[in-house]
N, C-alpha and C positions, 0 to 999 in steps of 0.2 A: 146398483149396489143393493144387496140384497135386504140390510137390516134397514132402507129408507124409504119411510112412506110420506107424501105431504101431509096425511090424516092426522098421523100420531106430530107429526112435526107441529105444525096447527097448534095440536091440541096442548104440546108443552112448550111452545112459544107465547100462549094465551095465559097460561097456567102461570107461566113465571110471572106475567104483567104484573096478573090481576091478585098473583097469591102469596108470591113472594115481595114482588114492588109495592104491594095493595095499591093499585092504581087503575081505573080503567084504560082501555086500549086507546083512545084518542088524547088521553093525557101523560101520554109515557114519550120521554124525552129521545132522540138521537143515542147517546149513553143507553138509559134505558132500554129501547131497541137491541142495541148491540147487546147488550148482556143477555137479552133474550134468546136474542139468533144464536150468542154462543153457547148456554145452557141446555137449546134441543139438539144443537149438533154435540154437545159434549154427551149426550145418552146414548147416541150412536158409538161414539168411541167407547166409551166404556163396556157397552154390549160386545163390541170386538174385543176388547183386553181383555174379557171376560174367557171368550173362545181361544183369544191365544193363551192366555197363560193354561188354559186345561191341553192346548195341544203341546204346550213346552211338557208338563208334565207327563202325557200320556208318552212323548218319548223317552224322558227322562234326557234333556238336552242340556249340552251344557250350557253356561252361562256365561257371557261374559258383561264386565263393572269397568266401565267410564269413569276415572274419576278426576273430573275437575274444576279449578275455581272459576272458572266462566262458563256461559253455556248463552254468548249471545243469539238467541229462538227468532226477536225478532217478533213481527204481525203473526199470528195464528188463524184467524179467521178464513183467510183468504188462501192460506196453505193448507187448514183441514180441506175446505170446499174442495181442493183442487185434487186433496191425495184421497179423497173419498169418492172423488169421480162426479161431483154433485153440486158445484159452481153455477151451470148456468142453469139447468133445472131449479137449482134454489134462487137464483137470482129472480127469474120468470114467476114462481109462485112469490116472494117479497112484493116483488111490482103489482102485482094484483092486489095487496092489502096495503100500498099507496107509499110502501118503503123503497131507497133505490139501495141496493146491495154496495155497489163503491163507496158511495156516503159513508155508510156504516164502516167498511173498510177501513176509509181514511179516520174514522171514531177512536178507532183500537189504537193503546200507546204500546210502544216498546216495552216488555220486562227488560226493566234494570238488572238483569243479570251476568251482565260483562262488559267488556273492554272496546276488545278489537277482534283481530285474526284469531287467537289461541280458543276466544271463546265462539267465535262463527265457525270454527272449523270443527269443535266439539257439536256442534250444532246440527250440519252439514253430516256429520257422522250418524248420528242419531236418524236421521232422516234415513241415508243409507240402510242402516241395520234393518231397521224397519220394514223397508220398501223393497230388502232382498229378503224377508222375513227369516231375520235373524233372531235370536233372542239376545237383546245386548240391549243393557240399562244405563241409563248414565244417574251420576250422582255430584250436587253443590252445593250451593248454600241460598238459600231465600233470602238475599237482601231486600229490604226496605228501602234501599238508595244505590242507585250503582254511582261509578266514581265521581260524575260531575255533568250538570247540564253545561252546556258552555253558551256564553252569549259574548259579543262582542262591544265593547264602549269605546269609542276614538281609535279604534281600531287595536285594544288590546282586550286581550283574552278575560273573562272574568268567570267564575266559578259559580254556579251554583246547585242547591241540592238536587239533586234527580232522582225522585221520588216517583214509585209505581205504584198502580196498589194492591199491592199484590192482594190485603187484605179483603181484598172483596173481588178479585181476578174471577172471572166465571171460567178457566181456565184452572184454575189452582185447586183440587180436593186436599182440605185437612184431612189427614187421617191422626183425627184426636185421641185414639183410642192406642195409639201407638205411641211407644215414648222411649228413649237411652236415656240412661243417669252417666254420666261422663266424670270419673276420678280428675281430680286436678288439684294441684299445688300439695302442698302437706311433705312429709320425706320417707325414708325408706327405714325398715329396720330391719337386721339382717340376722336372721332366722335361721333354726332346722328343724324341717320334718323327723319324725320320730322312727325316722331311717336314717339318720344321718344326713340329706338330704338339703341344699341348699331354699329356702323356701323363704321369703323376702316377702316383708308388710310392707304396704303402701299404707302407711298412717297420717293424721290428722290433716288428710287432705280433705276438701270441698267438692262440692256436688254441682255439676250443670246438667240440664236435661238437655237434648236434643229431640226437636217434634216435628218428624215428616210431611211433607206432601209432595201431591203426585200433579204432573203435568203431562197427559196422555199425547203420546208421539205415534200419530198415523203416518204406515207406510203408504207410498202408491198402491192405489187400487184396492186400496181400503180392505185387502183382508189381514193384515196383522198391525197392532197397535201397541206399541212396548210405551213404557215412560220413564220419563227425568224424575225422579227422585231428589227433593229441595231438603234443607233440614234448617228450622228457624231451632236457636236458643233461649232459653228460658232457664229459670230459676230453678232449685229443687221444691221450695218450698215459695208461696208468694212474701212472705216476710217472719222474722223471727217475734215470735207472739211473745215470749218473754220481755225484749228490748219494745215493743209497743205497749206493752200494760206499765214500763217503764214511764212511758209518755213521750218516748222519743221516737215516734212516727217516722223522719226522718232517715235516720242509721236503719230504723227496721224493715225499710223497703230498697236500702239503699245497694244492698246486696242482690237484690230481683233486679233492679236497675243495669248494674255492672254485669249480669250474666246476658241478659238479655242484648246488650252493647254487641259483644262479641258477632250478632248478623246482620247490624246495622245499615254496614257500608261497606263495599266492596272496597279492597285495598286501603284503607284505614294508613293516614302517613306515616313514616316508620321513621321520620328524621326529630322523633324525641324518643328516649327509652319507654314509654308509657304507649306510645304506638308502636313499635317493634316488638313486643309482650303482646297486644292484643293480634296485631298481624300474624303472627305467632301460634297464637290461640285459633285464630282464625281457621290454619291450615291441621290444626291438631285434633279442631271442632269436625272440619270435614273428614279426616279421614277416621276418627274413633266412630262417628256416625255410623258412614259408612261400612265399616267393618265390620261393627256389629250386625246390621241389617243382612248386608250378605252370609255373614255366620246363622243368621236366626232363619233365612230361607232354604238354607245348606242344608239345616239339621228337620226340616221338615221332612226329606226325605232321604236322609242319611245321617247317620250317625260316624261313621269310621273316617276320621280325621287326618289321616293320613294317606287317605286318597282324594283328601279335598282339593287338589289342583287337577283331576281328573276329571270335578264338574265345575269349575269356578276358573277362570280366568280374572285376572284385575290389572286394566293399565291404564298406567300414572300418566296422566297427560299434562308434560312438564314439570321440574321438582317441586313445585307447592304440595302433592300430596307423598312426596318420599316417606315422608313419616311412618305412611302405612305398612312399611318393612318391617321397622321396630314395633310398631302397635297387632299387627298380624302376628309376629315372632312373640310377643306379650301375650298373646289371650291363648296360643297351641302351646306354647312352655306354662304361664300360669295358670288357666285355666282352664285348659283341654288336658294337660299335665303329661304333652308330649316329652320325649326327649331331644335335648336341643339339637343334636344332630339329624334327627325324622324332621323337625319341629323347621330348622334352617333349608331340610331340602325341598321340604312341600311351601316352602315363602318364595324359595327362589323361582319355580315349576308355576308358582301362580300367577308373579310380577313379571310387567313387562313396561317397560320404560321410552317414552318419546321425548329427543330433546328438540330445542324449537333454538336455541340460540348460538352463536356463535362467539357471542360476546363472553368473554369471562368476568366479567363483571359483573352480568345480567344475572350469572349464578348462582343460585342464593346459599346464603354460610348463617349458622343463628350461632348467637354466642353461648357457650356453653352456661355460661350463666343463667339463661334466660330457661335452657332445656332444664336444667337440675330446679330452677324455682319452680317452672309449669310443670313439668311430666318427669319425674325425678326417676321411676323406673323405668319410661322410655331412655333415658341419657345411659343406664346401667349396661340398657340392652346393646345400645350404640357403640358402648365404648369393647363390650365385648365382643360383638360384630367383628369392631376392628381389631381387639387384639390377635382371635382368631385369622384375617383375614392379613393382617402382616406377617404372620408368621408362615402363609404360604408365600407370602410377595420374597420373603426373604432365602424361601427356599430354590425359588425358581430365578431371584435376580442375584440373589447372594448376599450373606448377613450385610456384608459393609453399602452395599450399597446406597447410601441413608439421602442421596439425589432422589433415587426412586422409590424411597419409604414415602419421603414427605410428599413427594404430589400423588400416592396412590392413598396413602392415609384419610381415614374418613376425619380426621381431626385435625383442624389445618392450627401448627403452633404459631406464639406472637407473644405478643404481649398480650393478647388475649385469646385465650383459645377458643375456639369454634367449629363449628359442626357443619362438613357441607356437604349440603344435599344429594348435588348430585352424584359425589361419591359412593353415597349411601344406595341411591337408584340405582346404579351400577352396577355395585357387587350384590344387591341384594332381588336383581333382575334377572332373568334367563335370556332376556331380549330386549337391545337398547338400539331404536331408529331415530332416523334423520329423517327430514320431510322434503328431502328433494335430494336427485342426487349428487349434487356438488356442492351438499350442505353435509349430504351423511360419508363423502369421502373426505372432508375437514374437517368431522368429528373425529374420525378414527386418524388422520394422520395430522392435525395442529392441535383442536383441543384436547382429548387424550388419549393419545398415543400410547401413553403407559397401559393403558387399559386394554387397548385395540390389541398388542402386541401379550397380555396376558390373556384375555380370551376374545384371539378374530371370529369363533363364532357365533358370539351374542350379537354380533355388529350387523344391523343390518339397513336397506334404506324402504321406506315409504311413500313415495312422492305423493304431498297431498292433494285432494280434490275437492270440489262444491258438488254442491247436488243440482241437478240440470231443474228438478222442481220448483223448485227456490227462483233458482237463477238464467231461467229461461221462462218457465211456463208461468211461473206467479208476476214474474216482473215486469214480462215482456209478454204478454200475450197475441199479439200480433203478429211480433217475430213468430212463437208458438206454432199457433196456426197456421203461418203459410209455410213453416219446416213440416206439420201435419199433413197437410192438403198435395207437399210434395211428395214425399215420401210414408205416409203413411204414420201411428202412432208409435208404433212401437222403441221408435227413439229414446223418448221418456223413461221407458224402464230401462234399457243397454242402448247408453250414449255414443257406444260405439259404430252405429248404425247411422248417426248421422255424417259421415263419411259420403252417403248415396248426395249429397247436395251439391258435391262437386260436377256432377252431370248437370249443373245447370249455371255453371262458371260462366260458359260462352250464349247462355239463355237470353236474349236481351229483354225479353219481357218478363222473364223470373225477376231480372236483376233490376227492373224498375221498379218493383213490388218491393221489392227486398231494400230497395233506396226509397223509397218511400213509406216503408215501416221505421228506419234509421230517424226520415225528415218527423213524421210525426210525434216521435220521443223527442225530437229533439225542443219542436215546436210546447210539447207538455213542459219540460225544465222549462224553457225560456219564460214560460207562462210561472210555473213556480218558482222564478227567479225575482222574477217582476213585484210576484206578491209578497216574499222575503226580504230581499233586500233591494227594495225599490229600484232595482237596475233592470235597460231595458240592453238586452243584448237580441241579435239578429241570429235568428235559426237557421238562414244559410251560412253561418260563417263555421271554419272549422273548432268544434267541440272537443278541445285538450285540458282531462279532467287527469288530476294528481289528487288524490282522495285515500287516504290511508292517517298512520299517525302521524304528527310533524315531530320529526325527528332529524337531526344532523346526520345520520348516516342513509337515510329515507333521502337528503338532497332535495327538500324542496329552497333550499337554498341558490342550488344550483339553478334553477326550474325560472326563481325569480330572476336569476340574474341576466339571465337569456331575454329573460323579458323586457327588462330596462334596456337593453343591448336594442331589442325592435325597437323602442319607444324612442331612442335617440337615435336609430335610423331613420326612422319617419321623421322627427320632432327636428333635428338639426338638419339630415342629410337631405333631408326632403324627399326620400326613395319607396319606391312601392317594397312591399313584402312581400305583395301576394297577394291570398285569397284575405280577408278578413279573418281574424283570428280572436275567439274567444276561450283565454285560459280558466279553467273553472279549479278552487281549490279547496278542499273541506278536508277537518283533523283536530285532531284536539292534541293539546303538547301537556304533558302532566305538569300537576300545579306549580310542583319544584322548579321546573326545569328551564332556568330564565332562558337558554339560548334560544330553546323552541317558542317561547313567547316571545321573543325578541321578531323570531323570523312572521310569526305571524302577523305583528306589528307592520313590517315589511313589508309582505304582503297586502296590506293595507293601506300603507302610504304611498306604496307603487299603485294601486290599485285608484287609488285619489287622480293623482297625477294624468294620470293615462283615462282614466271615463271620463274625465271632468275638461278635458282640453280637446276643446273641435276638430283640432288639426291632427289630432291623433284617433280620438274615439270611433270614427269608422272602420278605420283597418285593424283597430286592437282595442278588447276590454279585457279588464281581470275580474274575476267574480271570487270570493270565498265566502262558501257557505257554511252558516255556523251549525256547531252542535252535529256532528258527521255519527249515525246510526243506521238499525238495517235499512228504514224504513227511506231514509235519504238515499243509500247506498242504492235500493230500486228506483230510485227516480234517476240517479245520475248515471248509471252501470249504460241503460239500455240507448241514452241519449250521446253517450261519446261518440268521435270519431278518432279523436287519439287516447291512449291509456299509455301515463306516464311512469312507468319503472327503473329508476333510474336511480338504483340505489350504489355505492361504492361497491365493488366487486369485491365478494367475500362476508359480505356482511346479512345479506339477504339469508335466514338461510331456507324460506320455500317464498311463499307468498301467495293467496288465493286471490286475492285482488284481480294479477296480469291474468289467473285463467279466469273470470265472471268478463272481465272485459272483452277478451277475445271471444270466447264464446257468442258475446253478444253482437261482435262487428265491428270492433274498434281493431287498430293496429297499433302495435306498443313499440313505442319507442324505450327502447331500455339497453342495459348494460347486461354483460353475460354474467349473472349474479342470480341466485337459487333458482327455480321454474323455468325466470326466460330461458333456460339452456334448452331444457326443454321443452318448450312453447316453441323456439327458435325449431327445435329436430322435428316438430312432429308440423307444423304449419309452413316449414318451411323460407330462407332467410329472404325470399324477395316479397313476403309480406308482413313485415315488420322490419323495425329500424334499428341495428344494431349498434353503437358508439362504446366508444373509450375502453379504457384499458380490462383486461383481464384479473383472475386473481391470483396469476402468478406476475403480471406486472405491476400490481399494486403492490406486493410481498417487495418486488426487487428497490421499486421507487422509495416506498415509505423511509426509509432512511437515510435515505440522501435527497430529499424534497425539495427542493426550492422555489417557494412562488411566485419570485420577482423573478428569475428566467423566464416562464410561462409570459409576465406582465410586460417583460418590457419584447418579447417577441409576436407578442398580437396586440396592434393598435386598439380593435373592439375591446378588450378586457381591459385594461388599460384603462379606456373612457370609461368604461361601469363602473371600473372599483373607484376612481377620482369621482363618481357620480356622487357614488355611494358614501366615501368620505367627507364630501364637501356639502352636507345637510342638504341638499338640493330634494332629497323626499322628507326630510323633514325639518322645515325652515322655522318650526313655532317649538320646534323641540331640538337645539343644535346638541349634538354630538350624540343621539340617543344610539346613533350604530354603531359608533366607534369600535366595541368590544364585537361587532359582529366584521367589522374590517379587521382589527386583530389577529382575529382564528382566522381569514380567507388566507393573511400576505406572512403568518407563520408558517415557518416548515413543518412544524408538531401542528399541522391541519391533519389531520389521521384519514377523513374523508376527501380529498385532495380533490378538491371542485376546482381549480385552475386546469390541473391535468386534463380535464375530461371538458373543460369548458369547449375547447376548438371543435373536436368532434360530435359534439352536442349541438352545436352551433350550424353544423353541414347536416347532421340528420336531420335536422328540422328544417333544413333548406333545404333537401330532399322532400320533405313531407311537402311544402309549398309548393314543389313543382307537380309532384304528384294528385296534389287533391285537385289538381285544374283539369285534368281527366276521367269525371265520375264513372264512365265506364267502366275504366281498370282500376280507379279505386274500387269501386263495389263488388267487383267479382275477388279483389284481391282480402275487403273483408269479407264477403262472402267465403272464400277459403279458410279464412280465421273460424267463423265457426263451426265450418264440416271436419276441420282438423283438431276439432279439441275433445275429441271423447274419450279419448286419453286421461283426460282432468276431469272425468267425473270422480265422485269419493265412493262411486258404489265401485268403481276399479280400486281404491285405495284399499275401501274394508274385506274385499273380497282376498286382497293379501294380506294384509292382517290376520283375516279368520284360518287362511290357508295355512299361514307359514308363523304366525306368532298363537293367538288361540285356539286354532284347534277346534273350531265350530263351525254349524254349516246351516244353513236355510230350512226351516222346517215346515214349508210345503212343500203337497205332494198331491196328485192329481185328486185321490180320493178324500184329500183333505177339505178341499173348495166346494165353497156351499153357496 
């Protein structure tokens, strides 16, 4: 790599010790260290972003704007190393000045910056842009807390803050010098220009600022480096000096307080009106930011605003930032002082729209209420949006038809009116995808239909992907290397090339390697299971990991129940299973959400049962590991042997998880529900576990359910649920599942884990027979990973830049230095 030398390296990893820590080098802590390592590699990235951004400009390329409320990054240390080309040369010079590189690795926390999926996959994207040297920035918010550390007491879920810091992140550049004032609350008074002219004050509203920083995102091979763009809130002013010479210290900070709240905490509860307002603000803070910023890079070298979707691309990933419709349509009507019809068609030409759920509930509505107190001329601009935008629905579906007014309407009536989002994304997009495609053909023909059938060609699908970097090379580097040493590197940049692995299906000596890089991950977990939660599980038994969120319609309910089902096989029937089986589970279930807390409970007192009784603990342990992030997610990913997807059909609508698993060697057992469809077409159905119904069986079922037929037609199910009922997991606690038997033997189970019980029950009695053949297990995960190149995201972005932005990679041979 050309900008890296050990010299200068050396010399600003001493420098930071000794000038920034004031510390000499033998007294500088682990911590210490790591900020060091990451400060001299952070001058190298910077030296690149420097070079890229002069090469975006010397084309004049477009751009495109990420914009979302997650952006789970995950460890960086170990991903610059990797995408800079400079891992184990930095590794080799550390060791010489008596530091080991991994150490420091396992130093680094997680940025608090997101969830789950929604924000690993913004994550994964950025990685792409990057590494296909795109010019494509993402944009969120710098929390100080992301949603919750989780830790477990008597085997229920308990809350606590999860706190980064960010504040001293040697990762994180303030850029101090930079600052938005953001209008908010106050109301509107309704004006004309001195042309008759409709011209609207936004009066005695208040002031937040918004203050960026940059988080530098190296692609592979370390020649281009774009960045995350964070934005922390603060006050306009640190306090009102008037109300302090008062003497009331207090009220006069108290407003610097309240502003600053607003990037607190990722997702902030919304189940009292004072959290729904800030939630609110939340998503209003990220997108006025952001829009400003991209406006202020726009006019650096252009001025003509009406071709600003000719260099600016912007997509909303998920309705959290929909806003930006209205807030875009705000700043070219009021002050770029377009006209609204140029002003509506350069908003639509810019936005483009990913939706991620299938759930209508999930979709988010704000009450108008809340929009008229916080953004009172964005609610203006909305309502006119849609008056506009009914009066073509009415043209094309015909005045009476007021079925298809109200669900095309951006303004859902009630007893309380409200405003929803993704309506808003929709018509105010050129381009609305799904992330898989029997996610994005249930967009367009169950969730909205109206839409699809008023414009099919905004409609399109995206199947998402991870980045092989991340999720091969950083995690797994053994696997890494011997995919290397086979075929060569070129993998890493087009994953589609790992395909060549299948030439060593019938290898028996590849395939020993290849199973003894599986044993050694698996041996590493077992080792960090040990040290976590004092559980000792066996590294030859087979590793069936469910790791995602816990969720009722995710079925780790299901997952459990299967489990007690072995547990009274062994424990009453006295019958072999099989191989030894260690179920491994990690998730966090949101604070609210008692049923998911219920199930983890569950989880935990099956868990009791089954390690703690002799006669069962060698053929079966359960494991859940708490607090489930990236950094966990690479210890567990590369150590599975099964990957549990088994979500209700229809519900799913992609999922990155089933492809990091396959990729890595495991084989998914799962239902034909978002990805696996495709996971299934592209690896093919005799290496993975296919069960239970489709989602046009579940469609036909759901309304005539019954889950006493299921019970009283298999004796197995039968005994679990009377397990389940009858305290037998929880004898110090009686009737704590009750409500979780309720929802299984109700017909309004929407998730219908009875239905799918039998069949789940064979594929995994499938899997038993099969793991007692390591041969043709391993060639068969071995196919798993030569067949997922498909599921990189550098195939994802490359459709996106294609077919939605309009952007393209901006190396070129004489570019490279």
């Amino acid at each position: 790599m050309a900008y890296f030398d050990f010299t200068s390296f050396e010399v600003s990893f001493q420098q930071y010790v000794k000038y920034v820590l004031g510390k000499p080098l033998d007294e500088a802590t682990k911590n210490d260290q790591l900020n060091a390592v990451c400060y001299a590699v952070g001058k190298y990235l910077m030296d690149i972003h420097f070079d890229t951004r002069k090469r975006y400009e010397k084309n004049k390329a477009k751009q495109v704007y990420y914009l979302s409320m997650e952006f789970l990054i995950g460890r960086l240390l170990s991903n610059n190393l990797l995408n800079l080309g400079i891992f184990d040369p930095c590794a080799r010079f550390l060791k010489k000045q008596g530091i080991d590189l991994e150490t420091l690795v396992e130093e680094e926390q997680d940025p608090a910056l997101g969830n789950g999926g929604l924000g690993r996959l913004a994550a994964c994207f950025l990685d792409s842009m990057a590494s296909l040297d795109m010019p494509g920035y993402g944009y969120g918010i710098n929390y100080d807390y992301g949603l919750f550390r989780q830790t477990i007491v008597n085997g229920y879920q308990q809350e606590r803050p999860d706190y980064w810091p960010n504040r001293s992140s040697p990762w994180l550049i303030r850029r101090s010098e930079e600052k938005y004032v953001l209008p908010i609350y106050g109301k509107i008074e309704e004006r004309q220009d001195k042309n008759g002219h409709y011209k609207p004050m936004w009066t005695r509203k208040k002031l937040f600022v918004g203050r960026p920083h940059d988080i530098m995102i190296a692609g592979h091979r370390g020649r281009t480096v774009n960045r995350l763009r964070l934005f922390s809130a603060a006050a306009s002013k640190d306090f009102d000096i008037d109300i302090f010479n008062d003497g009331d210290y207090i009220k006069a900070v108290s407003r610097k307080i309240q502003s600053e709240s607003v990037t607190k905490i990722l997702y902030p509860s919304d189940s009292k009106e004072t959290g729904k307002e800030l939630r609110f603000i939340q998503e209003y803070f990220l997108v006025a930011c952001a829009i400003r910023d991209i406006i202020r890079k726009f006019e650096k070298q252009h001025s003509d605003f009406e071709t600003f979707h000719d260099h600016v691309a912007i997509q909303l990933n998920d309705t959290h930032p929909a806003l930006a419709v209205a807030e875009l349509m705000r700043i070219l009507v009021d002050e770029k002082k377009l006209v609204w019809e140029t002003a509506w068609d350069v908003t639509v030409k810019t936005l483009a729209f990913t939706n991620h759920t299938l759930l209508p509930e999930a979709l988010e509505t704000w009450s108008v209420y809340i929009l008229n107190k916080v953004v009172p001329r964005h609610l203006q601009i909305i309502f006119e949006i849609n008056q506009r935008f009914i009066a073509r629905v009415k043209e094309r579906f015909g005045q009476d038809n007021h079925e298809m007014i109200a669900k095309m309407s951006i303004i859902q009536e009630g007893d309380e009116q409200k405003v929803r989002m993704a309506n808003l994304a929709i018509i105010g997009s050129h381009s609305v995808n799904g992330v898989a495609k029997i996610h994005s053909d249930l967009v367009k023909k169950q969730l909205v239909p109206e839409f699809y059938s008023m414009w099919p060609e905004k409609f399109n699908n995206k199947t998402n992907g991870v980045t092989p970097r991340r999720w091969i090379v950083a995690c797994n580097p053994e696997l890494a290397k011997l995919i290397t040493d086979a075929i060569g590197r070129r993998w890493i940049a087009d994953l589609d090339l790992i395909w060549e692995l299948e030439a060593f299906q019938n290898d028996p000596g590849f395939l020993e390697r290849y199973r003894a890089v599986k044993q050694a991950n698996k041996q590493a977990l077992a080792d960090y299971i040990q040290h976590t939660v004092s559980e000792t599980v066996d590294p030859l038994s087979i590793f069936d990991v469910q790791a995602k969120r816990i969720h009722e319609y995710k079925r780790q309910l299901l997952n459990i129940l299967h489990i007690i089902h072995l547990y009274l096989t062994v424990k009453e029937d006295k019958k072999d299973i099989g191989p030894p089986r260690t179920f491994i589970f990690s998730g966090k279930a949101a604070p609210g959400y008692h049923t998911a807390k219920l199930i983890i409970k569950l989880i935990h007192n099956v868990a009791h049962a089954v390690n703690t009784d002799p006669a069962v603990n060698r053929q079966l342990k359960v494991i859940f590991l708490p607090d489930y992030r990236v950094s966990l997610a690479e210890r567990l990913i590369p150590a599975a042997d099964v990957s549990e997807q088994i979500s209700t059909a229809g519900m799913e609508a992609s999922g990155t998880g089933n492809m990091k698993f396959a990729m890595n060697g495991a084989l998914t057992i799962g239902t034909l529900d978002g990805a696996n469809i495709e996971i299934l077409e592209q690896v093919g159905k005799e290496n993975l576990y296919i069960f239970g119904l489709d989602v046009d069986e579940v469609a036909a079922l759901r309304p005539n359910y019954q889950p006493k037929e299921y019970l009283e037609k298999d004796d197995r199910l039968k005994r679990v649920i009377y397990a389940l009922r009858s305290d037998r997991f929880s004898p110090s606690e009686p009737g704590i599942f009750r409500s979780l038997y309720n929802i299984l033997m109700s017909p309004g189970d929407s998730y219908l884990n009875f239905a799918d019980f039998s069949p789940y029950v064979a594929a995994h009695q499938a899997i038993a027979k099969d793991y007692q053949q390591p041969e043709k297990w391993s060639a068969r995960a071995l196919m798993n990973t030569a067949r997922t190149g498909f599921f990189s995201s550098d195939r994802t972005i490359k459709a996106y830049a294609d077919e939605i932005w309009g952007i393209r990679g901006q190396i070129r041979e004489k570019d490279l230095w």
